[in-house]
C-alpha positions as CSV (number, residue, x, y, z in Angstrom):
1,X,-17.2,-46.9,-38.4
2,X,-20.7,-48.7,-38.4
3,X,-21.6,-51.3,-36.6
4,X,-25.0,-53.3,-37.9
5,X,-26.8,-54.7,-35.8
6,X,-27.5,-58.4,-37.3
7,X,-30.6,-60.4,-37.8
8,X,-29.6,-62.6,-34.8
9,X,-28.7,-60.2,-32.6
10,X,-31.7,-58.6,-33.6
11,X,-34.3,-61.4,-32.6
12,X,-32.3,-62.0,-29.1
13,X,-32.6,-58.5,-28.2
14,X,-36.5,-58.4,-29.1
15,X,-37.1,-61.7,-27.4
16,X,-35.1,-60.5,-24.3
17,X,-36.9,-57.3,-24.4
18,X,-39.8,-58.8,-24.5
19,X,-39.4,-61.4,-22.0
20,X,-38.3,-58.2,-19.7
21,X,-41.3,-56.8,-20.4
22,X,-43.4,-59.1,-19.3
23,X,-42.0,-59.9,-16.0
24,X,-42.7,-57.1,-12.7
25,X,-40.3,-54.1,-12.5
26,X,-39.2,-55.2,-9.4
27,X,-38.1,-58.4,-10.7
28,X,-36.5,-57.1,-13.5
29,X,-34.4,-54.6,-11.7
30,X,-32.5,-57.5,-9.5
31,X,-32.1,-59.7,-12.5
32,X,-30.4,-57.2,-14.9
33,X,-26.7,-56.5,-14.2
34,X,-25.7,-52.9,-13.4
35,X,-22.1,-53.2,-14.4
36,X,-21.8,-51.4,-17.9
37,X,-20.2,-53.4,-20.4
38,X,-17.3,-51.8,-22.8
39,X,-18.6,-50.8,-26.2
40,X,-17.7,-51.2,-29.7
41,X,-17.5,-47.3,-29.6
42,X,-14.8,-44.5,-29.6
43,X,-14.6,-41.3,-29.5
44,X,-14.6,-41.1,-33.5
45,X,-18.1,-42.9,-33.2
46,X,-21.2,-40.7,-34.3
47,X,-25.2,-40.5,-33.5
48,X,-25.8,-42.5,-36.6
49,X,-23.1,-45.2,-35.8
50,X,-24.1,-45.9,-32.3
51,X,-28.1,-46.4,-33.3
52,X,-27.0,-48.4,-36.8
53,X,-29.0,-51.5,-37.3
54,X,-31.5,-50.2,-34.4
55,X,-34.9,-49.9,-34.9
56,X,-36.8,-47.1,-31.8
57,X,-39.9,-47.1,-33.4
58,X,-42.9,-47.2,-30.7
59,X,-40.4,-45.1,-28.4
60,X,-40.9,-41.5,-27.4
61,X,-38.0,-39.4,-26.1
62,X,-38.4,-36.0,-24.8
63,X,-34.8,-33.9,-25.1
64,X,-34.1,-30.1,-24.4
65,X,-32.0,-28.0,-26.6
66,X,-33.1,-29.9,-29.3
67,X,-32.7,-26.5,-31.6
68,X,-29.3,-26.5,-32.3
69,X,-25.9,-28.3,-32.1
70,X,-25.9,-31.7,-29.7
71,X,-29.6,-31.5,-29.1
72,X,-30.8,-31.2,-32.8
73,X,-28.5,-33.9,-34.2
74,X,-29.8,-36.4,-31.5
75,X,-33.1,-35.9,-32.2
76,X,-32.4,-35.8,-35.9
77,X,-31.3,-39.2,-35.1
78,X,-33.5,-40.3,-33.0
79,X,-36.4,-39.5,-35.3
80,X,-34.2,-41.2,-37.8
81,X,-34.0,-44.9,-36.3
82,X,-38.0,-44.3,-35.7
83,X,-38.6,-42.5,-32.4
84,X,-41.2,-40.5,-31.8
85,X,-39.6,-37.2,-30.2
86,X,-40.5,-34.5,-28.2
87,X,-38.1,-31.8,-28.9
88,X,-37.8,-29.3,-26.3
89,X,-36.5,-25.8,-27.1
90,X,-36.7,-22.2,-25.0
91,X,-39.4,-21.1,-27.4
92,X,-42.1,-23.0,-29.3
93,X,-40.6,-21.1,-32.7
94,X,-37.5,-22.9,-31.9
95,X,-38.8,-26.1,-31.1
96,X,-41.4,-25.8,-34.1
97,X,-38.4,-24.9,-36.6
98,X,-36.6,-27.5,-35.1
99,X,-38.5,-30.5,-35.0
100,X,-39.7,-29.2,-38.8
101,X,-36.0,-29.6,-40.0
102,X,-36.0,-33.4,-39.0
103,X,-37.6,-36.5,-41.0
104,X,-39.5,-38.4,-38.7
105,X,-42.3,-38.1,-36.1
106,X,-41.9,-35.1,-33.7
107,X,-43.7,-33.0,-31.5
108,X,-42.7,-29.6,-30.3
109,X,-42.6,-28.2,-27.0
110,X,-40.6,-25.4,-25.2
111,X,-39.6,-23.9,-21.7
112,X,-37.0,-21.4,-20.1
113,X,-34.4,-23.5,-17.5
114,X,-34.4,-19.9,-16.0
115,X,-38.2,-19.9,-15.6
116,X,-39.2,-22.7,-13.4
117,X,-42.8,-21.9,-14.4
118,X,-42.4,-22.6,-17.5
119,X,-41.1,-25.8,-17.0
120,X,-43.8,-26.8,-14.9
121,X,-46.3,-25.1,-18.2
122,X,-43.9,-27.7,-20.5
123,X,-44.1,-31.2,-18.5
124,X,-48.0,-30.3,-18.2
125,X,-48.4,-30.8,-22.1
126,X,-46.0,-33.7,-21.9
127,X,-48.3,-35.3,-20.1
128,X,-50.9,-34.3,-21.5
129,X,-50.0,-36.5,-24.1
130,X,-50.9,-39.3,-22.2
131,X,-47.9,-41.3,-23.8
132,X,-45.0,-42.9,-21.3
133,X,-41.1,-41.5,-22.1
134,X,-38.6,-44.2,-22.9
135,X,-36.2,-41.4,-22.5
136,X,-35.4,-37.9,-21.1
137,X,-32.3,-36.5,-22.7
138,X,-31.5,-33.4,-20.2
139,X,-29.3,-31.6,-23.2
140,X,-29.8,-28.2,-22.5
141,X,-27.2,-25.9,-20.7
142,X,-25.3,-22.8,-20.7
143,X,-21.4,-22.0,-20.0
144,X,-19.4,-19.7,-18.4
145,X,-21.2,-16.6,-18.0
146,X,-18.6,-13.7,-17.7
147,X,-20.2,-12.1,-14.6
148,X,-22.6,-13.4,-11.6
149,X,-25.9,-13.8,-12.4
150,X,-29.0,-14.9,-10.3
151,X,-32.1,-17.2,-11.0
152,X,-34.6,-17.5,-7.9
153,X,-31.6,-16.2,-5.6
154,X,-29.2,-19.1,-7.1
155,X,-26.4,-18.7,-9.8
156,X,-27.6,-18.9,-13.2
157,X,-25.3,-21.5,-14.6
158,X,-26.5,-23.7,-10.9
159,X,-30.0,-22.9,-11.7
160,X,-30.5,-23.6,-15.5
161,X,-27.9,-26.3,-15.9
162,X,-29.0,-28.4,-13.1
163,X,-32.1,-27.2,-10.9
164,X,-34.2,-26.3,-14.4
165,X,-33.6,-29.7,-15.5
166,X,-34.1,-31.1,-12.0
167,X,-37.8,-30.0,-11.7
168,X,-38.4,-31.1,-15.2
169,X,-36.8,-34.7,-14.5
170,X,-38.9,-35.0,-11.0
171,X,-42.2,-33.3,-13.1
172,X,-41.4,-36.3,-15.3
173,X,-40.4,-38.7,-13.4
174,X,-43.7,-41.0,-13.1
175,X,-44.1,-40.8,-17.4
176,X,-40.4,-42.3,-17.5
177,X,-41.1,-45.4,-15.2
178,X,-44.5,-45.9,-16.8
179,X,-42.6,-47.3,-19.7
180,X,-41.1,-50.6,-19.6
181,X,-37.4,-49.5,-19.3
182,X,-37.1,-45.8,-19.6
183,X,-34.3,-44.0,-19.2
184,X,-32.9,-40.7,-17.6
185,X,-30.0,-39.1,-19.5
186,X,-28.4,-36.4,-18.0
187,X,-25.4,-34.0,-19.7
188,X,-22.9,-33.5,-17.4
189,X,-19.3,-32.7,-18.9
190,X,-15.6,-33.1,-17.9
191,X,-15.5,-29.4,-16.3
192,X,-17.1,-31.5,-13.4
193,X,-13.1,-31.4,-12.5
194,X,-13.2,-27.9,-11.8
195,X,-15.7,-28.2,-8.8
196,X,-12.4,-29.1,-7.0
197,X,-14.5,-28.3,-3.4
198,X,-17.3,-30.6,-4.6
199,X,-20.5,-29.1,-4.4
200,X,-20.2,-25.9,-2.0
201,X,-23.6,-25.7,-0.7
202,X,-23.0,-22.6,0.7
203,X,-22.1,-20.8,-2.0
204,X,-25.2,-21.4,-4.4
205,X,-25.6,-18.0,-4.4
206,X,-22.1,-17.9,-5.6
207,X,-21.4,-14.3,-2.8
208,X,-18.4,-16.3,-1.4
209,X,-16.9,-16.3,-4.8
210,X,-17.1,-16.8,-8.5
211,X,-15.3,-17.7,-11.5
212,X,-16.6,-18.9,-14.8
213,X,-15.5,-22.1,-15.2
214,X,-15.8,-22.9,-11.5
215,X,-19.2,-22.1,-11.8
216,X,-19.8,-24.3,-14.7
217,X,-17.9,-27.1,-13.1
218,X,-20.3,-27.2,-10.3
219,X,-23.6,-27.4,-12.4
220,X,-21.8,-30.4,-14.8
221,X,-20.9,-32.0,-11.0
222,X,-24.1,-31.6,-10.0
223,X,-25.8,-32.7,-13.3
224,X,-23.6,-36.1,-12.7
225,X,-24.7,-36.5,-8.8
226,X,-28.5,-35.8,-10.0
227,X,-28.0,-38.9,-11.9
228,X,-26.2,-40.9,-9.5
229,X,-28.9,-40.2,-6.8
230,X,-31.7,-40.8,-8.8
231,X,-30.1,-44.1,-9.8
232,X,-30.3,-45.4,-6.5
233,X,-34.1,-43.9,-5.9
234,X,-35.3,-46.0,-8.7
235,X,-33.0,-49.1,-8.7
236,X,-35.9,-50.8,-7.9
237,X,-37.6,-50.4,-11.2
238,X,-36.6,-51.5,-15.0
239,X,-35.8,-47.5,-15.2
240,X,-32.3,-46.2,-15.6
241,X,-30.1,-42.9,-14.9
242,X,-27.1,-42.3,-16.1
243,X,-24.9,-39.2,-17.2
244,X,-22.5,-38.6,-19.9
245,X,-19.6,-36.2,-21.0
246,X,-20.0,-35.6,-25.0
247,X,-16.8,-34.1,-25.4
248,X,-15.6,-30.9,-26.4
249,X,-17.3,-29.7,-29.0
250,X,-17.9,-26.0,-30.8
251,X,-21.5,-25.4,-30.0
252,X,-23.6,-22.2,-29.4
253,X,-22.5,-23.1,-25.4
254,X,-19.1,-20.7,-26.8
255,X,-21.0,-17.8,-27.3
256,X,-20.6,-16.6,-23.3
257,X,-16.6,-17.1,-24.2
258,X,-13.8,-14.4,-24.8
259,X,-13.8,-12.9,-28.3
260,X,-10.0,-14.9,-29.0
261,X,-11.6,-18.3,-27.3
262,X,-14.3,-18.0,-29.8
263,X,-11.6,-17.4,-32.4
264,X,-9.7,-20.4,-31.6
265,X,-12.2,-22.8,-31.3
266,X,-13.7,-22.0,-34.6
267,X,-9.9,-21.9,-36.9
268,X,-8.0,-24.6,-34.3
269,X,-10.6,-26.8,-32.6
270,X,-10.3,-29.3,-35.4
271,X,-7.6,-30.1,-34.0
272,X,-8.7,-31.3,-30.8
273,X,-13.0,-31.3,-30.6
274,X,-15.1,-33.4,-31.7
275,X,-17.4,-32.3,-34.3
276,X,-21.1,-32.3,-33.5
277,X,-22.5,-35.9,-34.7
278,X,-19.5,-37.6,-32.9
279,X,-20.6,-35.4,-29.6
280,X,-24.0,-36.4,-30.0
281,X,-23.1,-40.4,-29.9
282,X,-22.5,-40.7,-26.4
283,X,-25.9,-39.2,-25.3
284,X,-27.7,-41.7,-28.0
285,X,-25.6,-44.6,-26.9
286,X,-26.7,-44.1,-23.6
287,X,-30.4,-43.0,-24.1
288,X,-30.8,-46.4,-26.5
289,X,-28.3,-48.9,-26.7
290,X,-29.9,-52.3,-25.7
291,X,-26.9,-53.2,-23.8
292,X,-27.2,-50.8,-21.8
293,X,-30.3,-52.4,-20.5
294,X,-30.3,-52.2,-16.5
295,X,-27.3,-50.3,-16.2
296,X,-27.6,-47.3,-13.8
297,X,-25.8,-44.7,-11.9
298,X,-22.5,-44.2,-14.6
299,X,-21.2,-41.8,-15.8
300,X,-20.0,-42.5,-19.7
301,X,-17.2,-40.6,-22.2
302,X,-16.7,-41.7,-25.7
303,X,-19.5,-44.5,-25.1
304,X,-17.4,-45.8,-22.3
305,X,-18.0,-45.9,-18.9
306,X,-15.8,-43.4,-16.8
307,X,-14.6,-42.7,-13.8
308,X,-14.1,-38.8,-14.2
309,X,-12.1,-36.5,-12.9
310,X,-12.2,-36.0,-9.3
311,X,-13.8,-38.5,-6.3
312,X,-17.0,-36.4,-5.9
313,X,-18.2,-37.7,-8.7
314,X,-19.0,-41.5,-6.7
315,X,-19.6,-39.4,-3.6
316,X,-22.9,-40.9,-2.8
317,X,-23.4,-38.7,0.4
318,X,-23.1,-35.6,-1.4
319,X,-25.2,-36.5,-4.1
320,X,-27.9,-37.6,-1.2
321,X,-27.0,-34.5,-0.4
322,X,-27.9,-32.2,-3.3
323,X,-31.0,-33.9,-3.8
324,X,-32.6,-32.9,-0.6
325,X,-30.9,-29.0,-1.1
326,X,-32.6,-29.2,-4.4
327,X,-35.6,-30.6,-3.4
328,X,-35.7,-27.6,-0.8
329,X,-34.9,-24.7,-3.2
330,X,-37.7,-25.9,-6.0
331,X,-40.3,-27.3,-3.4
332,X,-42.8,-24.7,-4.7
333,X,-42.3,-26.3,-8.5
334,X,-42.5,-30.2,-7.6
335,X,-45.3,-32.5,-8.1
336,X,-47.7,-32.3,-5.1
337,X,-48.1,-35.7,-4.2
338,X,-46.0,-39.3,-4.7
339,X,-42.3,-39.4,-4.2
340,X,-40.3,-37.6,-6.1
């Protein structure tokens, strides 16, 4: 179902915008409400529905995993409604094939979640680009790996899914609040429910124990505190952070899976997942939506805001928390000076 955007609507937006935008961050951040409003959006909503009638061009929004499923269809849309977009892949052939598939102005860049170098390497030629980010979309991820791997003496899932893109959001942090509203959006995912101890912080290394899906559960949790702490750092500025469950959705994420997983998901998940341009919507609708203006610290499922699953997920301690552990564990791959 579309949902135009009308001239109207159009010209208040711009004029709001634009008095926003001329008015001190500071100033801007105590007059905008942070309560989320409901949307006109479902679950059956797509990328293309949730931008209709939205014109993004002059913005630039960097988003990782832009190669394949969720990532590549919001930047195909992104590009689409007239964004500039830095598509972010693990190699530059991916991000180059990628950003070649799409109509619209891109630019290619590329790093490893697994090799904080590398994303250091990446947000250097962001920057060099001397343009502020409207948007970082933190798409990226991988699932339930079968047996215990480590990254920089962390578990791999802990490591890529949240720490990678934590470096990369802190690397990138000043470029986002350089423009006039830019905003943070961060994947996290419903399996936040199976990090039924919260986040066990010692058990990063995961030599206590470790099961798949547990393992997962704590990156997604951690993916949706990141956002919620980061929220409150900058709810002094026009910036946002929020984080979003896109559903459940056949992407190459299932390729870590059992054999008869894959199997069903591929002949049966019709019947129950979303296909990938509805799972892309609630990553767009977040990243873009003007109503979203101001509204930080959520955490959104079918363009809704959400509650989630389990407590942790408002547990504002714990995401103080994380933030400090993380800060601790990448300290060597943080921006030298300013806060971050």
């Amino acid at each position: 179902m579309q949902h135009p955007i009308n001239r109207r609507l159009l010209l208040k937006y711009g004029t709001t915008l634009a008095v926003l935008s001329a008015l001190p961050a500071s100033v801007v951040a105590q007059i905008i409400t942070r309560e989320p409003p409901r949307s006109p959006f479902n679950s059956k909503s797509t990328a293309e529905d949730v931008t209709q009638g939205l014109n993004l061009d002059g913005l630039t929004i960097a988003i990782t995993g832009c190669n394949s499923g969720l990532g590549l269809e919001t930047m195909r849309v992104l590009a689409l409604r007239g964004a500039h977009v830095i598509g972010i892949a693990r190699t530059r052939e991916k991000a180059e094939t990628a950003c070649a598939s799409v109509t619209g102005s891109t630019t290619p860049a590329f790093l490893d979640l697994a090799d904080w170098e590398s994303v250091v390497r990446c947000a250097d030629s962001i920057r060099a680009l001397q343009t502020p980010l409207d948007g970082l979309i933190t798409n990226a991820g991988i699932m339930a790996l079968p047996e215990l791997e480590l990254v920089n003496g962390v578990e791999k899932q802990f490591a890529v899914n949240h720490l990678g893109h934590f470096i990369l959001i802190n690397q990138l942090r000043k470029s986002v609040l350089a423009a006039p509203a830019g905003r943070f959006t961060i994947l996290s995912s419903l399996a936040h429910r199976r990090a039924d101890k919260g986040i066990e912080f010692d058990n990063l290394d995961g030599s206590q124990h470790y099961h798949p899906w547990d393992a997962y559960g704590v990156s997604k949790l951690a993916n949706a505190l990141c956002a919620r702490e980061l929220a409150r750092q900058i709810s002094h500025t026009a910036a946002t952070a929020n984080s979003v469950h896109p559903g459940v959705i056949r992407t190459n994420l299932v390729q870590h899976l059992p054999t008869w997983q894959q199997w069903a998901s591929k002949y049966f998940g019709w019947l129950f997942m979303k296909n990938i341009p509805e799972g892309a919507a609630t990553q767009t609708y977040v990243a873009t939506h003007p109503d979203l203006a101001g509204v930080r610290g959520f955490y959104f499922a079918d363009c809704q805001p959400n509650e989630g699953e389990t407590p942790y997920l408002q547990d504002d301690a714990m995401a103080a928390r994380l933030w400090k552990v993380s800060r601790e564990l990448t300290r060597d791959y943080l921006p030298d000076s300013g806060k971050v």
